[in-house]
mmJSON file of the N, C-alpha and C atoms, coordinates in Angstrom:
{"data_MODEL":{"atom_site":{
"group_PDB":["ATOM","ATOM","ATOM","ATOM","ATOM","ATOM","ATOM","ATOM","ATOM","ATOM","ATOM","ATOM","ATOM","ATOM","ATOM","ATOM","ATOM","ATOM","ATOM","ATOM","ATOM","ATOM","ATOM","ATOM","ATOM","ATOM","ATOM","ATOM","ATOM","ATOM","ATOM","ATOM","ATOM","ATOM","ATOM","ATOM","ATOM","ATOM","ATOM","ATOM","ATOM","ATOM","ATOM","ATOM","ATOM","ATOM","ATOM","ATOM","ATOM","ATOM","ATOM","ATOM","ATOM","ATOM","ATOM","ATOM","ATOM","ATOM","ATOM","ATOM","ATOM","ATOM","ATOM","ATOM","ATOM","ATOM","ATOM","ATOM","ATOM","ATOM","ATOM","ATOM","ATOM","ATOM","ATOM","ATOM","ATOM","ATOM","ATOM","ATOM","ATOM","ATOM","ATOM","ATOM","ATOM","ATOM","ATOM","ATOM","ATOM","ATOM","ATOM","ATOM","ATOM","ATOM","ATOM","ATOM","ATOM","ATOM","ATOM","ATOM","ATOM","ATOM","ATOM","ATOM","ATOM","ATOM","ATOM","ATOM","ATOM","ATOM","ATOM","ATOM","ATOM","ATOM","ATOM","ATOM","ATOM","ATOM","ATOM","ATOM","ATOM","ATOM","ATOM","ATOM","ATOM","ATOM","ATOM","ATOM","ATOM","ATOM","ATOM","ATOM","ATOM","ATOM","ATOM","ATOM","ATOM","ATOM","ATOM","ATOM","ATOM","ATOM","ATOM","ATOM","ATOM","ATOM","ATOM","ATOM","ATOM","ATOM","ATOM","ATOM","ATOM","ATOM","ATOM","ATOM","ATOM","ATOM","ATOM","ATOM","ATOM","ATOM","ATOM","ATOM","ATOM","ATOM","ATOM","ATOM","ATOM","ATOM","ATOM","ATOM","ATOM","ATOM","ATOM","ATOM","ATOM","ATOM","ATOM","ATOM","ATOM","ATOM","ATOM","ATOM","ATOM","ATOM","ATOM","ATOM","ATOM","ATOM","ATOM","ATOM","ATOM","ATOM","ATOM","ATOM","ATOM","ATOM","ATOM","ATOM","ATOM","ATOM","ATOM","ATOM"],
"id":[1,2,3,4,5,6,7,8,9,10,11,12,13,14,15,16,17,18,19,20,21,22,23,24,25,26,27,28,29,30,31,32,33,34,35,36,37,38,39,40,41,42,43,44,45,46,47,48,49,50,51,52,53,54,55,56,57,58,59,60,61,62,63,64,65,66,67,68,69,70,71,72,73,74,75,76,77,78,79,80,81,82,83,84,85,86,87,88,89,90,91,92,93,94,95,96,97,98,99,100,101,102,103,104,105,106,107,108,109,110,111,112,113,114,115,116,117,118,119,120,121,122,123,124,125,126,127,128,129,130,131,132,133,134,135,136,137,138,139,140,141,142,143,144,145,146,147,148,149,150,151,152,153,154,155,156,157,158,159,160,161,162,163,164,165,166,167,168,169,170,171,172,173,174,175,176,177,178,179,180,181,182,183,184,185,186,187,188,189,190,191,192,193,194,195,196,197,198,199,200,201,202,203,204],
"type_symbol":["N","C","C","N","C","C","N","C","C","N","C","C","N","C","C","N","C","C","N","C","C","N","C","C","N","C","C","N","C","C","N","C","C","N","C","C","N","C","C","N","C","C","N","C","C","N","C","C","N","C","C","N","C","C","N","C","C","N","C","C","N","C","C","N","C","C","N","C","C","N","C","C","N","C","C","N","C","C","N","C","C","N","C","C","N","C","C","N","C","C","N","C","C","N","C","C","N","C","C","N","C","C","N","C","C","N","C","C","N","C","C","N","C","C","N","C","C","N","C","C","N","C","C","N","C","C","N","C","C","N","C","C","N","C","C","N","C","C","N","C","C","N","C","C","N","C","C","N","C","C","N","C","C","N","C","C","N","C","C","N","C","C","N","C","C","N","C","C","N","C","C","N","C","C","N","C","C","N","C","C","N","C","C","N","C","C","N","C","C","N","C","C","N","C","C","N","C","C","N","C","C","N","C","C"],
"label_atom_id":["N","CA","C","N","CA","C","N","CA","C","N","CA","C","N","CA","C","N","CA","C","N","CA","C","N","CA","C","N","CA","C","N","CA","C","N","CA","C","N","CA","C","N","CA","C","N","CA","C","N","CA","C","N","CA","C","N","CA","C","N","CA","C","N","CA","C","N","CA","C","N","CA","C","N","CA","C","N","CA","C","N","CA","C","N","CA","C","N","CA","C","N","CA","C","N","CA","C","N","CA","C","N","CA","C","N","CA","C","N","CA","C","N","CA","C","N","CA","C","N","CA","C","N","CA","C","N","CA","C","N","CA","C","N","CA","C","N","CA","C","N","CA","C","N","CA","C","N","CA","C","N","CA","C","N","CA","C","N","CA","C","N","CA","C","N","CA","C","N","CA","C","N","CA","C","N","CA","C","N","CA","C","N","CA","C","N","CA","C","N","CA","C","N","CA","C","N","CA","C","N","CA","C","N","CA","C","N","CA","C","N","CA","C","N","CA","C","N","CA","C","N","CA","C","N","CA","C","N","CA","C","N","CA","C","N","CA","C"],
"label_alt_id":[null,null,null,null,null,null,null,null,null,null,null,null,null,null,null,null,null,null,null,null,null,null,null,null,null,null,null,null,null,null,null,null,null,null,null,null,null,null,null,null,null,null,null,null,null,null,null,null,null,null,null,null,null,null,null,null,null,null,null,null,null,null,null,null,null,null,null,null,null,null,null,null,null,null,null,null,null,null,null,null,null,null,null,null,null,null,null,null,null,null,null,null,null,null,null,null,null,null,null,null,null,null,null,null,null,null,null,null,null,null,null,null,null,null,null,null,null,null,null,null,null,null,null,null,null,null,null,null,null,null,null,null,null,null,null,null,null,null,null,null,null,null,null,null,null,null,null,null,null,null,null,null,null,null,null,null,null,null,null,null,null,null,null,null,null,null,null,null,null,null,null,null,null,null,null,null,null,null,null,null,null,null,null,null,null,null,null,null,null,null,null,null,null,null,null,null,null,null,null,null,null,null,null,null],
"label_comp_id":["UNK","UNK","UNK","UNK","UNK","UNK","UNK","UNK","UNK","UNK","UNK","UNK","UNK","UNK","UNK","UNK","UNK","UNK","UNK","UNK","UNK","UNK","UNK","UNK","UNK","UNK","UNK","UNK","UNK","UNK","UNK","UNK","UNK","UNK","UNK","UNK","UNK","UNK","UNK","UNK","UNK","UNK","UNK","UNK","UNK","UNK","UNK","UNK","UNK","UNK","UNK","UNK","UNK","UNK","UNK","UNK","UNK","UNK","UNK","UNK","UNK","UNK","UNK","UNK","UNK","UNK","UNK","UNK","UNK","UNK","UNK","UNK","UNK","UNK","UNK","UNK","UNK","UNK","UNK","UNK","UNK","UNK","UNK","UNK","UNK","UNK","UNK","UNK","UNK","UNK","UNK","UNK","UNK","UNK","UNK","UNK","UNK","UNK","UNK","UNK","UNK","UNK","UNK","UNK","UNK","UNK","UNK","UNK","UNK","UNK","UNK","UNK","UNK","UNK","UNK","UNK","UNK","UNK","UNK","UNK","UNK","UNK","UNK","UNK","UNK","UNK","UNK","UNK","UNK","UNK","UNK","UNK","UNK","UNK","UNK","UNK","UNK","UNK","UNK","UNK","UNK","UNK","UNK","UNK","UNK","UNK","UNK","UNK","UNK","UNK","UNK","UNK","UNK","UNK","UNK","UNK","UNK","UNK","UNK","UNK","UNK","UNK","UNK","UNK","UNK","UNK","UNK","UNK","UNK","UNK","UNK","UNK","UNK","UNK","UNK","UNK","UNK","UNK","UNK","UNK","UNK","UNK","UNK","UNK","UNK","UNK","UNK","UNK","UNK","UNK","UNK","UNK","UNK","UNK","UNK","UNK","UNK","UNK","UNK","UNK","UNK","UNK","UNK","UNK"],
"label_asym_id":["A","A","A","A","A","A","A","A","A","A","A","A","A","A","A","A","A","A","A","A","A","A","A","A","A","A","A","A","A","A","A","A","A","A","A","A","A","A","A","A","A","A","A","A","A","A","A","A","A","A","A","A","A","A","A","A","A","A","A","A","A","A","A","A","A","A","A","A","A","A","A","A","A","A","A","A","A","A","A","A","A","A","A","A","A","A","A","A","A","A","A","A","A","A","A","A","A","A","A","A","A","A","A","A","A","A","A","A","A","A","A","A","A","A","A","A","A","A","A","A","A","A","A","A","A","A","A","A","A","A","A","A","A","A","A","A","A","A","A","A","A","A","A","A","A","A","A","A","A","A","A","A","A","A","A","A","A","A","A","A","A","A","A","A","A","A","A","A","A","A","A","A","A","A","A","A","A","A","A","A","A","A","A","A","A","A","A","A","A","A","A","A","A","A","A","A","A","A","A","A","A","A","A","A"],
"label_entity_id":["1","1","1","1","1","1","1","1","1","1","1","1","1","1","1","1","1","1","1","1","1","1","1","1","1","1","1","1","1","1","1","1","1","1","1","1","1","1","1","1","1","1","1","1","1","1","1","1","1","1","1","1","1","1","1","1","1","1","1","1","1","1","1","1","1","1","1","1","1","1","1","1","1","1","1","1","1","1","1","1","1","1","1","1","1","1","1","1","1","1","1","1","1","1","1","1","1","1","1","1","1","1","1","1","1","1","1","1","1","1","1","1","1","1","1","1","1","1","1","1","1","1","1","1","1","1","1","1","1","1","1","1","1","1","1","1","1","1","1","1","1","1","1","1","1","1","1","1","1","1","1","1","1","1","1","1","1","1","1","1","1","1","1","1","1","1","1","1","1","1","1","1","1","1","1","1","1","1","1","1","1","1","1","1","1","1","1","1","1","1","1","1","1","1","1","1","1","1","1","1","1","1","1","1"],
"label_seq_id":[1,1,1,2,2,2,3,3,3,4,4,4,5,5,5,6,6,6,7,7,7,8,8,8,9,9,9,10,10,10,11,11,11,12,12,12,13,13,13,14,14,14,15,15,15,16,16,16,17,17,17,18,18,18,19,19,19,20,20,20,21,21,21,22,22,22,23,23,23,24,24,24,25,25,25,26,26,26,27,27,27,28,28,28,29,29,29,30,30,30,31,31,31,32,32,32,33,33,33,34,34,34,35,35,35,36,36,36,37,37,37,38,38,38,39,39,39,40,40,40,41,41,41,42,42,42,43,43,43,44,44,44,45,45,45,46,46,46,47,47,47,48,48,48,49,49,49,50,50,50,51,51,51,52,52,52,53,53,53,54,54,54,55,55,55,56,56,56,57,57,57,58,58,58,59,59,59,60,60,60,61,61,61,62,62,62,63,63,63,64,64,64,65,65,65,66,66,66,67,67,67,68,68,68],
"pdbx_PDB_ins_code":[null,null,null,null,null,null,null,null,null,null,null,null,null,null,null,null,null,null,null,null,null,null,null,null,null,null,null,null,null,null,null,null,null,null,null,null,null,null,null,null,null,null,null,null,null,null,null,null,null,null,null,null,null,null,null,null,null,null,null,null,null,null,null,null,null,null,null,null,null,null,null,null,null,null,null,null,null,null,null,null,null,null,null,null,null,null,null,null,null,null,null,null,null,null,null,null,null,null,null,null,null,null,null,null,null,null,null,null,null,null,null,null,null,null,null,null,null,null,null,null,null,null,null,null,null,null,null,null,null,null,null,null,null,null,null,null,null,null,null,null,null,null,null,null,null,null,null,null,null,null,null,null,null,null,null,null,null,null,null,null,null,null,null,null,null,null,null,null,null,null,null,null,null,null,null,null,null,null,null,null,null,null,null,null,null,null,null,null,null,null,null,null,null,null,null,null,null,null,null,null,null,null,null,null],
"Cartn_x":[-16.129,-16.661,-15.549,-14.549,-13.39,-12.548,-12.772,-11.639,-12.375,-13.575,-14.487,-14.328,-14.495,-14.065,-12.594,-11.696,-10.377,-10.458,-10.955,-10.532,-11.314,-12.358,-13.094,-12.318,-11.171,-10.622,-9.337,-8.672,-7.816,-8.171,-9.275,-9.712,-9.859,-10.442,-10.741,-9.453,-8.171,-7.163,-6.225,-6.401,-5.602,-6.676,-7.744,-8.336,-8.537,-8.105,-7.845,-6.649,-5.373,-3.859,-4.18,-4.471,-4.481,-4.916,-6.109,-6.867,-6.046,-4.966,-4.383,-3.081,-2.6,-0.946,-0.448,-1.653,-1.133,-0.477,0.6,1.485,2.649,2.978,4.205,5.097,6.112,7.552,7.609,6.355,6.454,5.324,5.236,4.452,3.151,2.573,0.679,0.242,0.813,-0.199,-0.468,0.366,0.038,1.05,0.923,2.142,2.966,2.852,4.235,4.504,4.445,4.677,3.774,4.632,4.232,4.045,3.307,3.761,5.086,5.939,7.318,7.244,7.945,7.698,8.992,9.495,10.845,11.284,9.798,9.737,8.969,9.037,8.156,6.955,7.058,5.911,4.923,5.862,4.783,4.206,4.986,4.993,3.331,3.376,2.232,1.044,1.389,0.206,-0.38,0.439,-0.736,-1.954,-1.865,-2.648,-3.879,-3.541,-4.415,-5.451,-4.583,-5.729,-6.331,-6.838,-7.698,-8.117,-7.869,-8.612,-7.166,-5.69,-4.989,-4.337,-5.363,-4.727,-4.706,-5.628,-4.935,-4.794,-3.542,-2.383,-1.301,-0.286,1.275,1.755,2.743,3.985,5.224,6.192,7.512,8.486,9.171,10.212,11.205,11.76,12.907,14.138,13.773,15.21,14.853,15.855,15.788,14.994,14.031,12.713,12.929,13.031,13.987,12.238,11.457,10.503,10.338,11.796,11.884,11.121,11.51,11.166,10.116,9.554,7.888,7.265],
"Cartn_y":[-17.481,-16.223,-15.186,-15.212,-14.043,-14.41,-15.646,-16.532,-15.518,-15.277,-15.302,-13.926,-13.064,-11.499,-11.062,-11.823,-11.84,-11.783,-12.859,-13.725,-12.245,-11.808,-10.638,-9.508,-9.254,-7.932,-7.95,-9.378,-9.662,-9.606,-9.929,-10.06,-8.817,-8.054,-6.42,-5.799,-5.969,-5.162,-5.621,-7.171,-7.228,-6.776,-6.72,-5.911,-4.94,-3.924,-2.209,-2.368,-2.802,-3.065,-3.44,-4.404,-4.521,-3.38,-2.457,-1.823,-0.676,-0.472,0.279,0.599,-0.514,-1.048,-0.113,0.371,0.996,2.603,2.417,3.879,3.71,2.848,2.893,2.748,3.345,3.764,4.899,6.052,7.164,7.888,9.196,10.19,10.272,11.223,11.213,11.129,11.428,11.257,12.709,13.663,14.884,15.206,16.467,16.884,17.646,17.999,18.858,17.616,15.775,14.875,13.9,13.584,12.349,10.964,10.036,8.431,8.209,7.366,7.129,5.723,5.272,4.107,3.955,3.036,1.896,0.547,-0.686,-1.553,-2.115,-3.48,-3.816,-4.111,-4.165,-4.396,-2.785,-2.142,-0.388,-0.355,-0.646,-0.653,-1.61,-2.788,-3.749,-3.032,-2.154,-1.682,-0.677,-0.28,0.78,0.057,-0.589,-1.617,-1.819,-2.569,-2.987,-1.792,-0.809,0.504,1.368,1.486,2.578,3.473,4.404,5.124,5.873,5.305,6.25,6.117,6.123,6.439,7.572,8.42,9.613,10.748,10.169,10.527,11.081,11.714,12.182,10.618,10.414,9.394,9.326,9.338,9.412,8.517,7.808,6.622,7.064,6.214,6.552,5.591,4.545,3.953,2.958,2.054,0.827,-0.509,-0.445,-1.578,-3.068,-4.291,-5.211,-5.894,-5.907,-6.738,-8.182,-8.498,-9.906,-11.108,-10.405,-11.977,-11.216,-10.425,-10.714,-11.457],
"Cartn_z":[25.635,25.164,24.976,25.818,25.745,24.659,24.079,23.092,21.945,21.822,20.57,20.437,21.699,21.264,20.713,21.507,21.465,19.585,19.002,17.586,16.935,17.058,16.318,16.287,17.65,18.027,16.816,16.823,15.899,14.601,14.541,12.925,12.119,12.99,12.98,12.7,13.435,13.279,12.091,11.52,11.061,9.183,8.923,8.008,8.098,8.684,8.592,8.763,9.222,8.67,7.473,6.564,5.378,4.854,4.815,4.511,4.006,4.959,4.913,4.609,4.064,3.431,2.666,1.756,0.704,0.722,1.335,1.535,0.847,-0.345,-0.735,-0.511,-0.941,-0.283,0.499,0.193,1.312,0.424,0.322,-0.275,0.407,-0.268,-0.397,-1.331,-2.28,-4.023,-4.226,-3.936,-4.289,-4.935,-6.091,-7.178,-6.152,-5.044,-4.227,-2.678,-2.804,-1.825,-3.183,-4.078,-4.682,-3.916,-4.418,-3.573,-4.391,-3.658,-3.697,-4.303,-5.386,-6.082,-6.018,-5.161,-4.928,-5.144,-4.824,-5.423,-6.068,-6.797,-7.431,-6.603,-5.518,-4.963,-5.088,-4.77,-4.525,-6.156,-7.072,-8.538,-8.713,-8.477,-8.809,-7.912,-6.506,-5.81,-6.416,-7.497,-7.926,-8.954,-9.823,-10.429,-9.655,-8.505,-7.316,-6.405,-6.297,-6.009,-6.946,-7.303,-8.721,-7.876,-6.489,-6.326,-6.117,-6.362,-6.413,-7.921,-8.726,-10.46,-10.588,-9.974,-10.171,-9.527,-8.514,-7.785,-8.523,-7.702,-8.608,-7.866,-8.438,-8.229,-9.018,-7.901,-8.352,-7.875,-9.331,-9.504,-8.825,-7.822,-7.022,-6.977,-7.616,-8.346,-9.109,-9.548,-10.559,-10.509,-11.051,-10.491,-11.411,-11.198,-11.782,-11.894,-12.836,-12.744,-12.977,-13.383,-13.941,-12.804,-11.51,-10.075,-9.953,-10.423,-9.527,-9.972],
"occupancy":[1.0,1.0,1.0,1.0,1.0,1.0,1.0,1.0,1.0,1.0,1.0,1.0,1.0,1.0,1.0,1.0,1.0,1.0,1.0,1.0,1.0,1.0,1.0,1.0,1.0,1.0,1.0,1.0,1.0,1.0,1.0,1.0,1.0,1.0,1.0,1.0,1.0,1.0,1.0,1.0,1.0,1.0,1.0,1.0,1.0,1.0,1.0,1.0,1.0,1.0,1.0,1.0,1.0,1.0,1.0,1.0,1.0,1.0,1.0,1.0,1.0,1.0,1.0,1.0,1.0,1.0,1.0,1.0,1.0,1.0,1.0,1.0,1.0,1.0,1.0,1.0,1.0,1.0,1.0,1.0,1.0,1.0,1.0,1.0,1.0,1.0,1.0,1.0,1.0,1.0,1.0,1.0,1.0,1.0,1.0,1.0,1.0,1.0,1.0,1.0,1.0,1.0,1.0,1.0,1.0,1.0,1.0,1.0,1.0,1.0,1.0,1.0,1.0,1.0,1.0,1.0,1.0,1.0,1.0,1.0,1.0,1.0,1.0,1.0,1.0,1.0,1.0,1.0,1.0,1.0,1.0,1.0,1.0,1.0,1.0,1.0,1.0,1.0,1.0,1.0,1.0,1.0,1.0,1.0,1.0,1.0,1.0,1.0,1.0,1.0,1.0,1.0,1.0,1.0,1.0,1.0,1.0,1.0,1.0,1.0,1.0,1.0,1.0,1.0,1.0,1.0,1.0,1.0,1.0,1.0,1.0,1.0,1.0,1.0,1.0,1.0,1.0,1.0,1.0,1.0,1.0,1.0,1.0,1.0,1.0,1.0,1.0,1.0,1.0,1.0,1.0,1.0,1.0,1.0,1.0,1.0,1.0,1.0,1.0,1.0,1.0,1.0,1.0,1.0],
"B_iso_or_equiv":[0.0,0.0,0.0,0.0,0.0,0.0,0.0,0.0,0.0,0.0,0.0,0.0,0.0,0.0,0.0,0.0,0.0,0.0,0.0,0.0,0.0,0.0,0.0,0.0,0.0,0.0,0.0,0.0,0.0,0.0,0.0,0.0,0.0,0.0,0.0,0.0,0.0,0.0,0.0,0.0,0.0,0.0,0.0,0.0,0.0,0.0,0.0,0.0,0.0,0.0,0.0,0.0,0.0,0.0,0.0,0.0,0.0,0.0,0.0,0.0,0.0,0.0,0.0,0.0,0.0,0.0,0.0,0.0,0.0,0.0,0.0,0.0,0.0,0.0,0.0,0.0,0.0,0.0,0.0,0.0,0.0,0.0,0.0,0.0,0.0,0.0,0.0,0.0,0.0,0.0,0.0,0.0,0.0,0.0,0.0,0.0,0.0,0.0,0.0,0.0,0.0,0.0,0.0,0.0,0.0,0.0,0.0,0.0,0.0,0.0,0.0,0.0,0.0,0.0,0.0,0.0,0.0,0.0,0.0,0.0,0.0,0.0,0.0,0.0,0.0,0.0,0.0,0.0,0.0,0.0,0.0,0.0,0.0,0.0,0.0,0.0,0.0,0.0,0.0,0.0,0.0,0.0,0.0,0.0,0.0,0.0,0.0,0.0,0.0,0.0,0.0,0.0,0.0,0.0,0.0,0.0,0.0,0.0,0.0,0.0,0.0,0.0,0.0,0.0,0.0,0.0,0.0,0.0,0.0,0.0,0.0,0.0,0.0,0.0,0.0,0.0,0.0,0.0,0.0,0.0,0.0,0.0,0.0,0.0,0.0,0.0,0.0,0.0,0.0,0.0,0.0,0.0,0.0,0.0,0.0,0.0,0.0,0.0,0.0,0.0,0.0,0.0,0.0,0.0],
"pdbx_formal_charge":[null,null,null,null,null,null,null,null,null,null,null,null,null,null,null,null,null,null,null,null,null,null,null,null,null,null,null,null,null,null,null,null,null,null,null,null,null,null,null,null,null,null,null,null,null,null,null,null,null,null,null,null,null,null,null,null,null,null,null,null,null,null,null,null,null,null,null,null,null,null,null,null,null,null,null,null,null,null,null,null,null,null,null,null,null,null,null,null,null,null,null,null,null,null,null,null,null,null,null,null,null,null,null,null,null,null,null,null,null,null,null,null,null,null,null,null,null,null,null,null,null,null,null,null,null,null,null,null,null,null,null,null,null,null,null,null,null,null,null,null,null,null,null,null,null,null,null,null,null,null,null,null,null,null,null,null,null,null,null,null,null,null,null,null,null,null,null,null,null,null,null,null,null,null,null,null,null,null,null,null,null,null,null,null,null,null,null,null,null,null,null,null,null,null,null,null,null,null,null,null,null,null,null,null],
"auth_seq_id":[1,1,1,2,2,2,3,3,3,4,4,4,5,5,5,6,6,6,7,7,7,8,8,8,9,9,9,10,10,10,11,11,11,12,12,12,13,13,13,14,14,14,15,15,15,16,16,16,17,17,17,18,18,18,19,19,19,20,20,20,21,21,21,22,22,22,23,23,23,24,24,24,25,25,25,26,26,26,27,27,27,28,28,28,29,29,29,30,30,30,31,31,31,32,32,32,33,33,33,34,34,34,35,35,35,36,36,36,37,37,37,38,38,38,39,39,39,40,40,40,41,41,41,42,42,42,43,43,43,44,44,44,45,45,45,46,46,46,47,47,47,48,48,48,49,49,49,50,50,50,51,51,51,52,52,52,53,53,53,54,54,54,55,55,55,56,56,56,57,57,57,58,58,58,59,59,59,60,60,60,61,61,61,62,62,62,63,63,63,64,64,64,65,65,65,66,66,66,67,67,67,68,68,68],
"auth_comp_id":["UNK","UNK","UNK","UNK","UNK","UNK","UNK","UNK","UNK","UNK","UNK","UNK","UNK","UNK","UNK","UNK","UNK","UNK","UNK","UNK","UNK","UNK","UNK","UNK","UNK","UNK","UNK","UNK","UNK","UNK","UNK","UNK","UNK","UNK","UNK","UNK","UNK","UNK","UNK","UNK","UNK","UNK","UNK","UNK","UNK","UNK","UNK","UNK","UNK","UNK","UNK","UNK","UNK","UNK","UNK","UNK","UNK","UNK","UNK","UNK","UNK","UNK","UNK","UNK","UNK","UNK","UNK","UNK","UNK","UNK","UNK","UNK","UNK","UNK","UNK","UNK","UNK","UNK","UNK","UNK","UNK","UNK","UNK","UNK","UNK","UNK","UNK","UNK","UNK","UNK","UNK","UNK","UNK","UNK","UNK","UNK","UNK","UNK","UNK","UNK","UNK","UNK","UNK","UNK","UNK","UNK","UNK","UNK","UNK","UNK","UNK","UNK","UNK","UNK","UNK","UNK","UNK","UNK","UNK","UNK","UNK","UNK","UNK","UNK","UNK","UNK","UNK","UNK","UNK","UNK","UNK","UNK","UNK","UNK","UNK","UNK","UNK","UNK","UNK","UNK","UNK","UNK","UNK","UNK","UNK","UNK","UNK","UNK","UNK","UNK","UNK","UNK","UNK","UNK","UNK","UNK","UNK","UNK","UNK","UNK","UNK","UNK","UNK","UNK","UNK","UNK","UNK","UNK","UNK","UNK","UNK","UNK","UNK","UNK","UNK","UNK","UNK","UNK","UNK","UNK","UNK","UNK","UNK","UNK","UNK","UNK","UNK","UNK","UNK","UNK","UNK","UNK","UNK","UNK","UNK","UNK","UNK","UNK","UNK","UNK","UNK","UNK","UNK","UNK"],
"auth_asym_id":["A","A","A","A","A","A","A","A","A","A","A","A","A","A","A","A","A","A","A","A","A","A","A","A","A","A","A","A","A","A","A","A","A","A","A","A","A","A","A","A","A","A","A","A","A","A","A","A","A","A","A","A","A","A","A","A","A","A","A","A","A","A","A","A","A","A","A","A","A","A","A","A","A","A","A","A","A","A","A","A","A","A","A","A","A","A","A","A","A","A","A","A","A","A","A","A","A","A","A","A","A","A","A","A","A","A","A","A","A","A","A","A","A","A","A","A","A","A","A","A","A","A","A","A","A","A","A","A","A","A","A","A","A","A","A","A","A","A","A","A","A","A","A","A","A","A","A","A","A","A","A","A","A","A","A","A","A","A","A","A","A","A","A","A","A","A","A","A","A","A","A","A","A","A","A","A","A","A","A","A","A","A","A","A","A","A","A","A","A","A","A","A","A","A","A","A","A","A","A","A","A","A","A","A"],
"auth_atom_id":["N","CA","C","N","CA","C","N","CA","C","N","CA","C","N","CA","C","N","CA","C","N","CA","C","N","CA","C","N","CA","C","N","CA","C","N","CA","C","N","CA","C","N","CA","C","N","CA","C","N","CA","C","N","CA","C","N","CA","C","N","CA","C","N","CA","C","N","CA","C","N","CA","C","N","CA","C","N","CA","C","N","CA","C","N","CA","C","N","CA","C","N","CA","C","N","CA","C","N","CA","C","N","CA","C","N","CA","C","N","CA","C","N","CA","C","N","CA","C","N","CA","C","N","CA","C","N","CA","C","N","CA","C","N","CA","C","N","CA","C","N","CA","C","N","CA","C","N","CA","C","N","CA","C","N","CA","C","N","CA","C","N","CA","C","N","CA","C","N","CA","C","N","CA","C","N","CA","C","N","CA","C","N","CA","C","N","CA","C","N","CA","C","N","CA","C","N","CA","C","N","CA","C","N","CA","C","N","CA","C","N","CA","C","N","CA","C","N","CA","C","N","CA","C","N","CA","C","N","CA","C","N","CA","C","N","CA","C"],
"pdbx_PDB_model_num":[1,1,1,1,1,1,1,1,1,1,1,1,1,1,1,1,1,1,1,1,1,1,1,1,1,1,1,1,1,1,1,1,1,1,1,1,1,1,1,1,1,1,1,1,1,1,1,1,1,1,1,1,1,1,1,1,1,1,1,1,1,1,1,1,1,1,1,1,1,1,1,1,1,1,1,1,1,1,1,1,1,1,1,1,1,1,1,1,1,1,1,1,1,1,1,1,1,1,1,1,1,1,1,1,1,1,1,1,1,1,1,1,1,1,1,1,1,1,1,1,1,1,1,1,1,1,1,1,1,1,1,1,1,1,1,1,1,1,1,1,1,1,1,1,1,1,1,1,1,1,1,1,1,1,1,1,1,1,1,1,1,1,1,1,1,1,1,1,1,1,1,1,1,1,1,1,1,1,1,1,1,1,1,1,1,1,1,1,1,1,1,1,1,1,1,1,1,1,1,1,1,1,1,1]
}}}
């Protein structure tokens, strides 16, 4: 029984960690603390969230999309 809460307590934390990945490279999505776009990964996360399309965001260096 403690195995089974244990596995729920884990399961729980590691889907609100996911839930919550999406911080970029830094910012908030506001025009005076943009989200910070560094790699291609922060780059492809905006695609993936639509509830921050429209956010400010600002390019903070050279994004090589060729290896993603």
């Amino acid at each position: 029984m403690n195995r089974i809460i244990l596995a729920i307590f884990v399961i729980n934390v590691c889907l609100f960690t996911s839930a919550n990945a999406w911080t970029y490279s830094g910012g908030t999505g506001t025009s005076d603390n943009p989200y910070l776009i560094a790699t291609s990964a922060d780059l492809n996360s905006i695609g993936f969230n639509s509830s921050d399309w429209n956010k400010s965001f600002k390019l903070i260096s050279d994004i090589n999309m060729s290896a993603s």
